[in-house]
C-alpha positions in Angstrom: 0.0 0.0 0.0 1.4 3.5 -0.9 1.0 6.5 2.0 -2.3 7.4 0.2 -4.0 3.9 1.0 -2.6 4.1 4.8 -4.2 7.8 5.1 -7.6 6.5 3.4 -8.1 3.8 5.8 -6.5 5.5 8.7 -9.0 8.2 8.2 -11.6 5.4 7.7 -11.0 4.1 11.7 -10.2 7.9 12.8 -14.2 8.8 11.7 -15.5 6.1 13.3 -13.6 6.5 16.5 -14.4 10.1 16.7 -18.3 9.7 16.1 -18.2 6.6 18.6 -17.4 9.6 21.1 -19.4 12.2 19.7 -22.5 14.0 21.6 -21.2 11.8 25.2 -20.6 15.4 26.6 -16.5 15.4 26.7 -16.9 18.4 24.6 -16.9 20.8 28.1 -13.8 18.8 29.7 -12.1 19.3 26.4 -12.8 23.5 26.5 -11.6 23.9 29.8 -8.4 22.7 29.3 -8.1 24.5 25.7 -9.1 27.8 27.6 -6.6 27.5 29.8 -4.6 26.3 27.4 -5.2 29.7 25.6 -5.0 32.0 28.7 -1.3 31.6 28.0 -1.4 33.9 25.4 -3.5 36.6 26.6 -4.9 38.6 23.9 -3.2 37.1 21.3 -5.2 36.6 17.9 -6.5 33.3 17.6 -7.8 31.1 14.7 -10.6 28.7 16.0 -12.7 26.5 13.2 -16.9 26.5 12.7 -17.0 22.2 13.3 -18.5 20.1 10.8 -19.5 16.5 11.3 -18.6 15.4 14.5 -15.7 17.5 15.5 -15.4 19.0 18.9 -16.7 22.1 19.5 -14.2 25.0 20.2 -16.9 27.9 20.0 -17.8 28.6 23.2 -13.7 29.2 23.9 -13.6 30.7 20.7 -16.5 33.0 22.3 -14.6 34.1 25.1 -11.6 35.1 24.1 -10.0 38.4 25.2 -8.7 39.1 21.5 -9.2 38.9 17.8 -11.0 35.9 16.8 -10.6 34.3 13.5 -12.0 31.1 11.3 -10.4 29.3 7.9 -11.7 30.2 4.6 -11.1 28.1 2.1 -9.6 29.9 -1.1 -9.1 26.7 -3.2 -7.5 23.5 -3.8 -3.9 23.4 -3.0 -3.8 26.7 -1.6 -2.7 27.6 2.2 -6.2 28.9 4.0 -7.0 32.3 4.9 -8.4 33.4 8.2 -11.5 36.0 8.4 -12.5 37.8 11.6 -15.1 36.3 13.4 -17.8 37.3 16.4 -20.4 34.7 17.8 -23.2 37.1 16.3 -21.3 37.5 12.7 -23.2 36.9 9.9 -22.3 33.5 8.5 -22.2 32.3 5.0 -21.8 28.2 3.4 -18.3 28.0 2.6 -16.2 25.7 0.4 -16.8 22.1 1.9 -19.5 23.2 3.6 -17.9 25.2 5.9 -19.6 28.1 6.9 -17.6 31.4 6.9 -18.3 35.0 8.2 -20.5 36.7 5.4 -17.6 39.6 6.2 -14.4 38.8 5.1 -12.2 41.0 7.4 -8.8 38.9 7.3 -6.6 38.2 10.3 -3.5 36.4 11.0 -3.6 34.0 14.3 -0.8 33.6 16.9 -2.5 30.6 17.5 -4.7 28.1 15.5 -6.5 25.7 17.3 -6.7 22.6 14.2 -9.4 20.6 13.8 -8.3 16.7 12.8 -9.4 13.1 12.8 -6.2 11.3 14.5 -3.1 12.6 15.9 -0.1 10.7 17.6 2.3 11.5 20.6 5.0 12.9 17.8 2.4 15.6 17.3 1.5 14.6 13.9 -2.5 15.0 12.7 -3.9 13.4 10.0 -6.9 15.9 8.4 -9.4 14.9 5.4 -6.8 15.0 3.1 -6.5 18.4 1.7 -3.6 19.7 2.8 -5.2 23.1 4.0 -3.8 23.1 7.4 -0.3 21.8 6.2 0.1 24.3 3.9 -1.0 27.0 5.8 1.0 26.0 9.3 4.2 25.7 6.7 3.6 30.0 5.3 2.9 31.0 9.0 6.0 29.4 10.4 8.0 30.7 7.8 6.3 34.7 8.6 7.0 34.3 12.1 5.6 32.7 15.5 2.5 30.5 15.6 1.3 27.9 18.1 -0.8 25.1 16.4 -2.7 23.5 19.1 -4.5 20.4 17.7 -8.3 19.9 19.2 -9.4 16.5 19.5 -11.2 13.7 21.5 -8.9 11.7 23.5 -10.5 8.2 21.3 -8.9 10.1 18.3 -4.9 9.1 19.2 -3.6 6.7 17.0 -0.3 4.6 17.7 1.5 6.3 14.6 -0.1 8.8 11.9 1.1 8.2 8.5 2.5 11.0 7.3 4.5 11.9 4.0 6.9 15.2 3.4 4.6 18.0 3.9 2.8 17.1 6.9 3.1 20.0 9.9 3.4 18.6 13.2 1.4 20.1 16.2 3.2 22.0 19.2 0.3 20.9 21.0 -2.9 18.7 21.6 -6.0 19.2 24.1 -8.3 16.9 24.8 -10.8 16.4 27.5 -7.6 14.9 29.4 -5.8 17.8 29.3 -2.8 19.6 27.1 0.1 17.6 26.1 2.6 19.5 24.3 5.0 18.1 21.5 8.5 18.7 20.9 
């Protein structure tokens, strides 16, 4: 099997996993630890996600937050994302992929990006849907300056090892209703 195969059926088992957990109320154990996780940072701009599916829900951190507050847009295929600024009353609008964005595209660029994933490992590595948004993005703003990329994740959603190929990004970080564990 080439590292496309391993990633399809890894992904297979990381969807399953994730939805076995999904709605069992871990969500609120899982955003107190990524508030405090946060409150190390202060004011700093973060970059949260809208969840899809059955990702865990970082809006109601996202909502508190003492500074700017941004989401992902997706500009295309094979392009790094761009982030928007975003409220908990802004406008939204359906997005690429069905993400919804805010109907206002005021840009922003995070300090910190809280990533949304399937699986991740204790090397730090995640393993997304396959697009290579967050990759390719993590890659530009590491080479523009600091950023923290704290992964957001159920605890069922670890994996022994994520397969990964050249241009994956590892995480610095990873909260999930057990706590933060940091990488590196």
């Amino acid at each position: 099997m080439n590292v496309d195969q391993i990633k399809a059926e890894a992904r297979r088992a990381a969807f399953a996993a994730r939805k076995s957990v999904f709605g069992t109320g871990r969500d609120a154990a899982a955003q107190a630890h990524l508030r405090a996780a946060l409150a190390e940072f202060g004011a700093a701009p973060v970059s949260g996600y809208l969840p899809i599916r059955t990702e865990i829900d970082p809006m109601p951190v996202m909502a508190t937050h003492p500074g700017p507050v941004g989401v992902p847009v997706i500009l295309g295929n094979g392009q790094p994302l761009d982030f928007h600024l975003w409220t908990p009353e802004a406008p939204l609008v359906e997005g690429p992929f069905g993400a919804r964005i805010p109907a206002e595209g005021v840009a922003m660029v995070p300090r910190v990006v809280i990533v949304p994933m399937l699986a991740f490992d204790a090397r730090g590595y995640r393993l997304g849907y396959g697009g290579g948004f967050y990759d390719r993005t993590l890659a530009r703003l590491r080479v523009a300056g600091p950023v923290t990329a704290l992964g957001f994740a159920y605890d069922v959603q670890e994996q022994a090892k994520v397969p990964t190929d050249l241009y994956d990004q590892p995480l610095d970080g990873i909260v999930t209703e057990s706590g933060l564990r940091l990488f590196g």
